[in-house]
PAKOL-22077 format. One record per residue (C-alpha): residue in three letters; x, y, z; residue number from 1. Coordinates in Angstrom, 3 decimals. Layout:
<recs>
  code         u         v         w  pos
   ALA         X         Y         Z  NUM
...
</recs>
This chain:
<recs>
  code         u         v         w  pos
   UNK    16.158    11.051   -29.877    1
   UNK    14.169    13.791   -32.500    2
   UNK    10.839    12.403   -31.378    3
   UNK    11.988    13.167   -27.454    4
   UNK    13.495    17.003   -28.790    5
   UNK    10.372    17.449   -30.999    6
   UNK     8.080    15.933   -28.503    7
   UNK     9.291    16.557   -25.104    8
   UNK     6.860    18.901   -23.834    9
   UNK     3.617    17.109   -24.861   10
   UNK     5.323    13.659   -23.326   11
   UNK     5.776    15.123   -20.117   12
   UNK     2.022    16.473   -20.195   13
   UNK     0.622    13.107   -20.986   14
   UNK     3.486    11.179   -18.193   15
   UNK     1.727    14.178   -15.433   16
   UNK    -2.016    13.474   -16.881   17
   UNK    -1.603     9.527   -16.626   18
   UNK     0.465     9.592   -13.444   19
   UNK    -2.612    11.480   -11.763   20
   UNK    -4.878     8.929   -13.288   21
   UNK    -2.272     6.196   -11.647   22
   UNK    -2.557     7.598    -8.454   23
   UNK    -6.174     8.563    -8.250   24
   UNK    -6.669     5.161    -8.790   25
   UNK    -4.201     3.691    -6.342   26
   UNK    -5.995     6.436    -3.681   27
   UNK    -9.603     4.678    -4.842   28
   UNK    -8.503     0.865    -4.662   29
   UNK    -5.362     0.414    -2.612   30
   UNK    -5.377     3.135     0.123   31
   UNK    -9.518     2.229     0.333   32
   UNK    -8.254    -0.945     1.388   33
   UNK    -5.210    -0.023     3.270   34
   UNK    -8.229     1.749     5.303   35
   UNK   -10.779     0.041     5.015   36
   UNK   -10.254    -1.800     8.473   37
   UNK   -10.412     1.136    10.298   38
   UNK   -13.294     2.599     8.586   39
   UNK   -15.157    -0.734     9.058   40
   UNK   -14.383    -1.632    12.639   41
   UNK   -16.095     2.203    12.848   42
   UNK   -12.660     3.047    14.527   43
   UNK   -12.773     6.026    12.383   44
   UNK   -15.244     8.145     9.346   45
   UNK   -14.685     7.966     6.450   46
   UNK   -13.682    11.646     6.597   47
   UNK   -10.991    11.292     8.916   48
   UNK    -9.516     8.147     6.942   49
   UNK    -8.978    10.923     4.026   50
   UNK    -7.057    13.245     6.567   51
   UNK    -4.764    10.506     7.623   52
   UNK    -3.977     9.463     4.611   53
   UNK    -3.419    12.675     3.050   54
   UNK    -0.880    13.174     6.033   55
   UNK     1.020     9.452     6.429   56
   UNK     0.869     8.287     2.705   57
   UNK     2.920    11.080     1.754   58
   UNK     5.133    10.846     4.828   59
   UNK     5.578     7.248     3.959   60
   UNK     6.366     8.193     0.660   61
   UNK     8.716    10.839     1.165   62
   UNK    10.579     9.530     4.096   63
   UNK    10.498     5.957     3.647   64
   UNK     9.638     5.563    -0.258   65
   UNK    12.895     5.281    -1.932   66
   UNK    13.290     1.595    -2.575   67
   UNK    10.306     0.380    -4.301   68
   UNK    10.509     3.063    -6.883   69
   UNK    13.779     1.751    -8.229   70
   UNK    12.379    -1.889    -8.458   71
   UNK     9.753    -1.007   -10.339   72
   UNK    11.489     1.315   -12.727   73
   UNK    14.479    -0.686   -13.445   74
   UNK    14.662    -4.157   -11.748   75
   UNK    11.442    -5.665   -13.862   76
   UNK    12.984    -5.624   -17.580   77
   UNK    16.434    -4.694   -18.719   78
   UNK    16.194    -1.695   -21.555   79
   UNK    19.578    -1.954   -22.404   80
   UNK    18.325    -2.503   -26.064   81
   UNK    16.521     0.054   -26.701   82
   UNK    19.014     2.885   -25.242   83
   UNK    19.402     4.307   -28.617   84
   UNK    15.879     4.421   -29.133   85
   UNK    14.601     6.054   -25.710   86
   UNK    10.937     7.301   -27.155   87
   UNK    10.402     3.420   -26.812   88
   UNK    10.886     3.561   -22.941   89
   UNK     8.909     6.913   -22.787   90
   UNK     5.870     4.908   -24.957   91
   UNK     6.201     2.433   -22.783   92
   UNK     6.109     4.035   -19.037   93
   UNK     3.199     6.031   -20.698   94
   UNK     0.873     2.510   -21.862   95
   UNK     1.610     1.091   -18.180   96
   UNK     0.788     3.778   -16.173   97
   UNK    -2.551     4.377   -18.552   98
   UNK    -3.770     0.479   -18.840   99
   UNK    -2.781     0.205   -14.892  100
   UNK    -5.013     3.145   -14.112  101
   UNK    -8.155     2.004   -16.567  102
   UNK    -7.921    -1.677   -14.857  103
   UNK    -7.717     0.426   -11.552  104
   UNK   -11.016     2.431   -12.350  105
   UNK   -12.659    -0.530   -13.603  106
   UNK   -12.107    -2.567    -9.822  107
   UNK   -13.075     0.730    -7.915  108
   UNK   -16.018     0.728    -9.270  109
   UNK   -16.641    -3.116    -9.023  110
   UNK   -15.962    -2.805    -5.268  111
   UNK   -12.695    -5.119    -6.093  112
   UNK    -9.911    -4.494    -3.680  113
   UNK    -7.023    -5.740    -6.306  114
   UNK    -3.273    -4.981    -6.808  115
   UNK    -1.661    -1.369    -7.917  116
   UNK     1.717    -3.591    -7.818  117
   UNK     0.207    -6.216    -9.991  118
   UNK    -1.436    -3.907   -11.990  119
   UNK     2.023    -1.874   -12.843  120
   UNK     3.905    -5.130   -13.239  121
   UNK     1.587    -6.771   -15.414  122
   UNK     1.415    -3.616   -17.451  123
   UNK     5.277    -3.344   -18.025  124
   UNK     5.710    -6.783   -18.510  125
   UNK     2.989    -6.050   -21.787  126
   UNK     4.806    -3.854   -22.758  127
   UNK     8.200    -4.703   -22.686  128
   UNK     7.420    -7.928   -24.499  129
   UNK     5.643    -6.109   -27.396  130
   UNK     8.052    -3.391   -27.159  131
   UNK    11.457    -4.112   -26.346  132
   UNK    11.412    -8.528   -26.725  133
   UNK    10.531   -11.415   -24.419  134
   UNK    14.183   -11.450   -23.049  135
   UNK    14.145    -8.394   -22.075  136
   UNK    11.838    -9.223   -19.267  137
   UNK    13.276   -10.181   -15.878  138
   UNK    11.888   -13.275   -15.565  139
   UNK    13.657   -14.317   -12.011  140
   UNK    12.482   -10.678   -10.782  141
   UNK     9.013   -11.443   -11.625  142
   UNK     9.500   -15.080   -10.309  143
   UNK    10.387   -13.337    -6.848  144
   UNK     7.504   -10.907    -6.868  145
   UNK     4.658   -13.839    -8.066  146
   UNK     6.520   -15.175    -5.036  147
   UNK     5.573   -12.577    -2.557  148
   UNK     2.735   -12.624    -3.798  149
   UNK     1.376   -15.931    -2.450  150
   UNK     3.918   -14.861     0.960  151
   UNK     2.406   -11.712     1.561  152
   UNK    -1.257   -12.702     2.471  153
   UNK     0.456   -15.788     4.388  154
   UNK     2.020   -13.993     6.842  155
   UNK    -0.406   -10.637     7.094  156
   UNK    -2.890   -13.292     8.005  157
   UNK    -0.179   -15.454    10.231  158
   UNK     0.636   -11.848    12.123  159
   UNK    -3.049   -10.989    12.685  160
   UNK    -4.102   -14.200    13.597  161
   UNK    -1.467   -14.335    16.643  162
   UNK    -1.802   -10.574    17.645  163
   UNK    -5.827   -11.707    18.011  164
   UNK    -4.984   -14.793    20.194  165
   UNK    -2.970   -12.892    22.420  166
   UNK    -5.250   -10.307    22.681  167
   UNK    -7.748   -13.068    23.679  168
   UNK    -5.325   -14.617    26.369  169
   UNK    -4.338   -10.842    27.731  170
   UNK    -7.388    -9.291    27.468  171
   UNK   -10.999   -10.545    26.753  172
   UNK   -10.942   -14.035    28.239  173
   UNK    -9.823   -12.572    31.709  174
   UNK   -11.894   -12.047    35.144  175
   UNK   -12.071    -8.181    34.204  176
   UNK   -11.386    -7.342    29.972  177
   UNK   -12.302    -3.959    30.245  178
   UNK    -9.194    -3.112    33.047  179
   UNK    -7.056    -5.914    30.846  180
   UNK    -7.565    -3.427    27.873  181
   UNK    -6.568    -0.650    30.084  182
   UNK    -3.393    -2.036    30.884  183
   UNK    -2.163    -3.589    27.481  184
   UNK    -3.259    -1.197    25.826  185
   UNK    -0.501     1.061    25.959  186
   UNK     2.147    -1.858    24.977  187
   UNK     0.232    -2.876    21.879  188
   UNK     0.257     1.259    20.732  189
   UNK     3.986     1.003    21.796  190
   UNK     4.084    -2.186    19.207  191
   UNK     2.742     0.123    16.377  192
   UNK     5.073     3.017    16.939  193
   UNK     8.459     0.375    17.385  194
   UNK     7.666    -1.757    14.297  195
   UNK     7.002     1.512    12.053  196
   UNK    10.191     3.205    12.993  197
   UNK    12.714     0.088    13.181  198
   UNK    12.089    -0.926     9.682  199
   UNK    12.000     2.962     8.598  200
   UNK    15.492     3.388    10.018  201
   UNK    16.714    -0.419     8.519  202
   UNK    15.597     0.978     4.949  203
   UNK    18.028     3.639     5.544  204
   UNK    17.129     7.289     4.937  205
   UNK    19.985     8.369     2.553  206
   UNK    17.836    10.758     0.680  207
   UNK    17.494    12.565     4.023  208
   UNK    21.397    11.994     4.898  209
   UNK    20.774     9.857     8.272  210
   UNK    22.250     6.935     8.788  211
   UNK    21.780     5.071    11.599  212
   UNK    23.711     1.627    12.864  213
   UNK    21.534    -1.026    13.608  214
   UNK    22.375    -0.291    17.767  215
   UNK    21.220     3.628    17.357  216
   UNK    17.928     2.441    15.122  217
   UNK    16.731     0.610    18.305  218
   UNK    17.941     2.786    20.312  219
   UNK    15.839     5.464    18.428  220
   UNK    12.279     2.821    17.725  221
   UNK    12.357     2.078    21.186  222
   UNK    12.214     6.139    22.495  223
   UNK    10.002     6.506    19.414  224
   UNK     7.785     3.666    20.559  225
   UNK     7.431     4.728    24.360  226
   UNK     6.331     8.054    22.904  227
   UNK     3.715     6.496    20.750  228
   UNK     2.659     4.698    23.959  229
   UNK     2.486     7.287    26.131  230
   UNK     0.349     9.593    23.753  231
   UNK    -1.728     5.963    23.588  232
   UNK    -2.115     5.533    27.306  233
   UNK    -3.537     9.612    27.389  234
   UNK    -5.992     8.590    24.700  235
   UNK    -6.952     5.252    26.595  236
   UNK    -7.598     6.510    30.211  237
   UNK    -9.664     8.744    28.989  238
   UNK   -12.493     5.471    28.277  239
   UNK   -15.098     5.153    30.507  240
   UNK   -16.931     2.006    31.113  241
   UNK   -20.475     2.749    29.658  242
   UNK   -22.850    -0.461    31.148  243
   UNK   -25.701     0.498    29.055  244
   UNK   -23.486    -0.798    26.164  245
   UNK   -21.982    -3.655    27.996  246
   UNK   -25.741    -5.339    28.228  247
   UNK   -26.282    -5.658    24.555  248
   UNK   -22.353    -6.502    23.714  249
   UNK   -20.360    -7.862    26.475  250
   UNK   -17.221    -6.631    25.030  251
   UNK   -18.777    -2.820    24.087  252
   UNK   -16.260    -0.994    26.820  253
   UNK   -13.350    -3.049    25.583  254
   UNK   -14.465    -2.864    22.393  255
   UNK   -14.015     1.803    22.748  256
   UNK   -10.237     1.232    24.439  257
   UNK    -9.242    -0.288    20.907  258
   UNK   -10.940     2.831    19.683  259
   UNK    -7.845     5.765    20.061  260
   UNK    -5.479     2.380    19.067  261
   UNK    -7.122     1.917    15.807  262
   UNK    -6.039     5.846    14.678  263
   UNK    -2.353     4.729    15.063  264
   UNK    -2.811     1.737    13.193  265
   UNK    -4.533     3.481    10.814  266
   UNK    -1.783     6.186    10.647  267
   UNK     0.942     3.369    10.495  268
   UNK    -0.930     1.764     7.416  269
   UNK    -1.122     4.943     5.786  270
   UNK     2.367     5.148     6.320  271
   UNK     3.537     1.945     5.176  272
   UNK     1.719     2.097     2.776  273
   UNK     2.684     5.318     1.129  274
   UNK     6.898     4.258     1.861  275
   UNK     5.364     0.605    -0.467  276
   UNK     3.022     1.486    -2.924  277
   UNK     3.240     5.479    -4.011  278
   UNK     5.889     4.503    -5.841  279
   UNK     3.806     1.930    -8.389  280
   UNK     2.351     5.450   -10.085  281
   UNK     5.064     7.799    -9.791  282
   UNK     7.790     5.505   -11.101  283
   UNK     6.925     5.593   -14.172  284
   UNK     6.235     8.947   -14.341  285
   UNK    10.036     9.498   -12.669  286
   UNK    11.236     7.667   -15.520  287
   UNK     9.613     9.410   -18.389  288
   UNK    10.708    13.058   -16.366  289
   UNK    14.179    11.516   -16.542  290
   UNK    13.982    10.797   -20.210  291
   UNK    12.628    13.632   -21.503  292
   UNK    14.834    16.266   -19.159  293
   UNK    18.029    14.507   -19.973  294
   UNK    17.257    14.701   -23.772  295
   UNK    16.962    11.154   -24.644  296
   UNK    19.198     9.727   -21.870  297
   UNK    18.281     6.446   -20.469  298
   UNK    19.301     6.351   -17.569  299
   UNK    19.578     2.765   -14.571  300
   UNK    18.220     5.054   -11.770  301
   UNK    15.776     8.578   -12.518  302
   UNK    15.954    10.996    -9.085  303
   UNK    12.685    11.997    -7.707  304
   UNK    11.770    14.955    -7.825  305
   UNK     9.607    16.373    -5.033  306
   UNK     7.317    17.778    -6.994  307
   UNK     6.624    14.654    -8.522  308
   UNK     6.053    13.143    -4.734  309
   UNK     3.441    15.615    -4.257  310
   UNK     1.419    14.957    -7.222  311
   UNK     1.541    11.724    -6.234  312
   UNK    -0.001    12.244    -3.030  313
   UNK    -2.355    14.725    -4.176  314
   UNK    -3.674    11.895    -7.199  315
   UNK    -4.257     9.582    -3.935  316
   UNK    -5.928    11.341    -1.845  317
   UNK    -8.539    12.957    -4.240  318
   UNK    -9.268     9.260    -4.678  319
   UNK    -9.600     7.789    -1.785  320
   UNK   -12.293    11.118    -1.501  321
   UNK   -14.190    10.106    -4.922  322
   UNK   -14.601     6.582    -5.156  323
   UNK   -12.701     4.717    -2.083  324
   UNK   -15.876     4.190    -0.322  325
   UNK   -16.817     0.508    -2.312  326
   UNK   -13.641    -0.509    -1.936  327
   UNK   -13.505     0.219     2.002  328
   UNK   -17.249    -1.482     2.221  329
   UNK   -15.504    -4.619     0.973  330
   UNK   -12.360    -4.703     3.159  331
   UNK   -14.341    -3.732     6.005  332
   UNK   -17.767    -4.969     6.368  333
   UNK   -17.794    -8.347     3.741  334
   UNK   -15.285   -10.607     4.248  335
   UNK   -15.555   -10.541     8.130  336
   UNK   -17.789    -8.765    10.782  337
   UNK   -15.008    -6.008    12.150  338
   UNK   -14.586    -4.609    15.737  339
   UNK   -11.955    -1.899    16.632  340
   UNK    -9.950    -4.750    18.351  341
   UNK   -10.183    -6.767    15.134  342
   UNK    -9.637    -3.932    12.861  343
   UNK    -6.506    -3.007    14.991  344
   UNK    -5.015    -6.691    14.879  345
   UNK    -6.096    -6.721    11.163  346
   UNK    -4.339    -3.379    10.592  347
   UNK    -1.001    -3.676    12.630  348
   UNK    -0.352    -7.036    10.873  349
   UNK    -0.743    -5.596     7.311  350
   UNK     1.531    -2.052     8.355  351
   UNK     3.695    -4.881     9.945  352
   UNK     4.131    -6.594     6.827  353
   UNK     4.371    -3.881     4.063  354
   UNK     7.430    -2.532     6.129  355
   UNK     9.569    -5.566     6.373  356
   UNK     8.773    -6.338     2.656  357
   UNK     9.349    -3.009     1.635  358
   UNK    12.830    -3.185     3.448  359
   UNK    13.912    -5.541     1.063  360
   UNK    12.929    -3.842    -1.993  361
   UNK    10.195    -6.145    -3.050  362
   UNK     7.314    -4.669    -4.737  363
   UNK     4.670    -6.724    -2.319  364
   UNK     0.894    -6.170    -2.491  365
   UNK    -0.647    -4.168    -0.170  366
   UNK    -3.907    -5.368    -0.892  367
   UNK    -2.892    -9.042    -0.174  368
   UNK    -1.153    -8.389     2.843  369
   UNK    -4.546    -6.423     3.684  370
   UNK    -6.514    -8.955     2.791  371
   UNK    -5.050   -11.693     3.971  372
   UNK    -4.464   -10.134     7.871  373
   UNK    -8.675    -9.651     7.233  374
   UNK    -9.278   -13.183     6.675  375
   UNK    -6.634   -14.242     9.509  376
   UNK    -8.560   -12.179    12.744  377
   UNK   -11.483   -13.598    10.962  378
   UNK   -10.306   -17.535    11.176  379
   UNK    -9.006   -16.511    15.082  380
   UNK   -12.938   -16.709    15.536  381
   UNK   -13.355   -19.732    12.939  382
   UNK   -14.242   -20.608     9.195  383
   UNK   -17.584   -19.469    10.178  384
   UNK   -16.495   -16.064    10.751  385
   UNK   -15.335   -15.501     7.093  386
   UNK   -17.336   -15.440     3.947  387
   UNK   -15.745   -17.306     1.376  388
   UNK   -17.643   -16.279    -1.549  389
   UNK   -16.469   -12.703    -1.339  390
   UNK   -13.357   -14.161    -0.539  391
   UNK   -13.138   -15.893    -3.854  392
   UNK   -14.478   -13.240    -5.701  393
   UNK   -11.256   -11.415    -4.787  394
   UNK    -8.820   -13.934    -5.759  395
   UNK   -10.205   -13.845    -8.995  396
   UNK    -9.867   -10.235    -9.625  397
   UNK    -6.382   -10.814    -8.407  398
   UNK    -5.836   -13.695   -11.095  399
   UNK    -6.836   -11.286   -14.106  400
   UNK    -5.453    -8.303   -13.067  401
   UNK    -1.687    -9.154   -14.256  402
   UNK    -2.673   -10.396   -18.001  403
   UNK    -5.631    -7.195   -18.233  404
   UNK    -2.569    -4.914   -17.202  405
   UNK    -0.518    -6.526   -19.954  406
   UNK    -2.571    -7.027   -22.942  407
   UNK    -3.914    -3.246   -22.081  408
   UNK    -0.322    -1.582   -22.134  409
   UNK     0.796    -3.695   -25.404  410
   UNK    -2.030    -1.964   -27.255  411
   UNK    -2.262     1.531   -25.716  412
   UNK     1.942     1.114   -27.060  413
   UNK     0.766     0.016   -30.324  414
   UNK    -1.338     3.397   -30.280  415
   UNK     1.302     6.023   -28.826  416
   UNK     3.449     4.491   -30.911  417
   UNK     1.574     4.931   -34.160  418
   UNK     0.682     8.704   -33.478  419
   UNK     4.516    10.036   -32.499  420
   UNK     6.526     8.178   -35.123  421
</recs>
């Protein structure tokens, strides 16, 4: 308790420093990713992939973000023993978010699309084991999370592969794809707009005091969905056929009707993922503002403040603007050759899956689910279609990311721990 009275102020400083560094990284690796589809199916610039994230990742965030956070701050270990000794918590929180960020920076620079979640996990799992004692891990938690983890890319792949076929069957393999696109086009934008809300409405908005029955929630996804479409089908008649295209790529007309799509998808991802994954750098930081406020207090659930929310989503975007670009290169262009109709089967499938995971309170992967709905449109076209080595170099950076996260928080502890007491 003295340390967190003597200490308080230059705690908080260092929990606002690292969480930036958290978040800049999750804006460099795991938003790159989130769009990297669209930026590689040349849906949309790099530029405007910064706007709409700025916009839907703190939307998601605010609006939809409330869940994850409390997984990740309390459902992972059990700090019941160290209540009486809170600076251990604070030390702690501080070591994940700081060896999560580092392992971040090192991928982004690699080009490595890997795991905020894992990296966060892994990191608090290091340091609860050093810090607190084996037992006071949740080891059935972190069995259900390794779990997703393997689920996640499973069915963001399954999703994507099926929204390709049937965009096969409906659209490209008819007498005339380009007036195919026309027409379904509309009820695959109406797809985006009903998936985002229902699953925003199941997760309940109590923070916002709306509650909806499950009845009114459809009720509401469908009227939000037709509005999506209808704002789609605007966008979409406005294509023109352009022949000059259609000689060197059959599909080059069909190919700009998936163009307007794309920005919804994108907007969805941005979306789900800021209501998933904002959470993996500013829990942490909620925890140690809990702390430290409350003199000492450790406390089973830490409010959010708002102002925390925004630094959050001010960390992301400034890096997604400095160093997403070798992370979206990799999403986008290396594991499979993307089109806008790709990209949006790709992305849909991913925002698809981060909602209904978040809605149970699992701390999925974003970049799995991202990945994996990459390599499914791929397979729709065959094994050919994907390459494997980049593929492979993935899942490796995936397989060291927990244990780097862990052994880097246990001695960045070791360190904090050594200068305050």
């Amino acid at each position: 308790m003295e340390i967190i009275s003597q200490y308080g102020v230059v705690l908080m400083v260092l929990a606002i420093v690292f969480g930036l560094y958290m978040t800049w990284g999750i804006g460099a690796n795991d938003v790159a990713n989130a769009m990297g589809t669209s930026v590689g199916s040349g849906a949309i610039t790099v530029k405007q992939a910064i706007i709409i994230a700025a916009i839907f990742e703190f939307a998601g965030a605010f609006i939809a973000g409330g869940h994850v956070t409390k997984t990740i701050r309390k459902g992972i270990i059990d700090p019941t023993p160290i209540v009486n000794n809170p600076e251990i918590l604070v030390f702690g929180m501080l070591a994940a978010l700081l060896a999560a960020a580092i392992w971040l920076m090192v991928a982004s620079t690699r080009g490595w699309p890997v795991s905020t979640t894992h990296s966060i996990v892994g990191a608090i799992v290091g340091f609860a084991m050093v810090g607190i004692g084996i037992d006071a891990v949740e080891w059935g938690k972190i069995g259900m999370i390794a779990a997703s983890w393997v689920v996640s890319p499973l069915l963001g792949g399954t999703i994507a592969f099926l929204l390709m076929m049937s965009i096969r069957a409906l659209i490209l393999n008819t007498e005339n794809p380009f007036q195919s696109a026309k027409r379904w086009g509309p009820a695959y934008v109406f797809l985006v707009g009903f998936i985002i809300s229902l699953v925003t409405m199941f997760k309940g908005l109590k923070h916002l005091n709306l509650e909806l029955s499950a009845g009114m929630s459809f009720v509401v996804a469908i009227l939000f969905g037709v509005f999506v479409a209808a704002v789609g089908w605007a966008l979409i008649n406005r294509v023109k056929v352009d022949p000059s295209a259609d000689r060197d790529f059959h599909f080059a007309s069909v190919e700009k009707v998936f163009t307007p799509m794309m920005i919804f998808t994108a907007c969805a991802m941005a979306f789900a993922h800021g209501s998933n994954d904002v959470a993996n750098g500013i829990g942490p930081l909620a925890a140690v503002v809990s702390i430290v406020q409350s003199g000492g207090e450790v406390t089973q659930k830490a409010g959010l403040p708002l102002w925390v929310l925004v630094l959050g989503g001010f960390g992301i975007v400034v890096g997604l603007a400095t160093m997403g670009y070798k992370v979206m290169k990799t999403i986008g262009t290396r594991i499979t050759e993307l089109t806008p109709s790709r990209g949006y089967c790709a992305t849909l499938a991913a925002a698809a899956t981060v909602v209904l995971a978040s809605r149970t309170g699992l701390p999925v992967s974003t970049t799995h689910i991202a990945v994996g709905a990459v390599i499914g449109v791929g397979l729709a076209r065959g094994i050919g279609a994907i390459d494997v080595r980049v593929i492979g170099g993935i899942v490796m950076s995936w397989i060291v990311t927990l244990p780097v996260g862990g052994i880097l928080a246990a001695l960045i502890f070791f360190t904090l721990k050594g200068i305050f007491t």
